[in-house]
N, C-alpha and C positions, 0 to 999 in steps of 0.2 A: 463242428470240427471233428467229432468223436465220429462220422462216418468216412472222412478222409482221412484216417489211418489204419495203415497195415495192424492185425492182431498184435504183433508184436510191438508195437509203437507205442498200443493199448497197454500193455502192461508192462513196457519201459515207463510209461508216465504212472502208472500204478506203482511203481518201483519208486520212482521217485519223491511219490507223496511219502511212503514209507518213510523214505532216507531221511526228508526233509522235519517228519514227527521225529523219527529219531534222535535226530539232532538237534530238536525244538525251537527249531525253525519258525519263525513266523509265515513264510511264504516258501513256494519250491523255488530253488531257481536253477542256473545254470550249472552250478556246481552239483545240486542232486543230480540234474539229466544223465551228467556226466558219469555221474557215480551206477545209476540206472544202468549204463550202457555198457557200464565196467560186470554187468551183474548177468542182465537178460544175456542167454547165450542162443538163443534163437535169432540174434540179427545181426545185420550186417556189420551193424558197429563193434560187437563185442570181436566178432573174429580181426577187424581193424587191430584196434585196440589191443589183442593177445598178439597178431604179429611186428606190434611193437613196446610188447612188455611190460605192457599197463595193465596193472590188477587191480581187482577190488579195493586190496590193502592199498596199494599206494592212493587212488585216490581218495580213502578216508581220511588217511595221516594227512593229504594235503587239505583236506575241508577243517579237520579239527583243529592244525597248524594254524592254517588263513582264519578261517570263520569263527571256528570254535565251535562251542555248542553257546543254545539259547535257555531261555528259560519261559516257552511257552509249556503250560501245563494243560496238555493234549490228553484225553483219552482213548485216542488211536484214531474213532471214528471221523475225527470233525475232517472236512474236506479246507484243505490249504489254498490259499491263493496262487497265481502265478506270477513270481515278479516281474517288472516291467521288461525284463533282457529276457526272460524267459517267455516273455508272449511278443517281442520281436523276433527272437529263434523260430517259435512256433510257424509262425506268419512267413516266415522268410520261408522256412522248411516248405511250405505249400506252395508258396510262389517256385520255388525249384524245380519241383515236384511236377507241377503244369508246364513250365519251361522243358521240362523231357518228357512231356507226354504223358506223365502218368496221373492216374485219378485219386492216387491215396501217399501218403508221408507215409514214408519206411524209418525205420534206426538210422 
């Protein structure tokens, strides 16, 4: 998977593993992505997302409101899983992706 995507794709899911230890999270899931996409400003999604006035801040308050935080005790390094909605996304995102011709998943 890691060669069909875009750079930035790369490190919107790098972003997200973040978000997800931050939150001590057991797995990444949609709600990091999101958060991810609210952050990376190199892609397509962040400029979305600014032209409808979705910031960082707001989608943390809505992860800490919803989710909350967990209480996995991470040392930053360990690599997280991807929840089950988060590797249907994935998947889907690629399928799209071929459906317009393209060889790699953007933001």
């Amino acid at each position: 998977m890691e060669d069909s995507l875009t750079p930035s794709a790369k490190k919107t899911l790098m972003i997200a593993q973040e978000q997800a230890r931050g939150f001590q999270h057991q797995s990444v899931g949609t709600e990091h992505l999101l958060l991810a996409l609210s952050i990376e400003k190199s892609g397509i999604a962040y400029q979305t997302l600014n032209q409808l006035s979705v910031t960082e801040q707001d989608v943390k308050e809505e992860i800490e409101q919803i989710a909350g935080y967990g209480n996995l005790q991470n040392d930053g390094t360990t690599y997280l899983p991807y929840s089950p909605k988060m590797r249907d996304i994935l998947n889907l995102a690629g399928q799209i992706a071929k459906q317009y011709g393209s060889k790699r998943v953007g933001t």
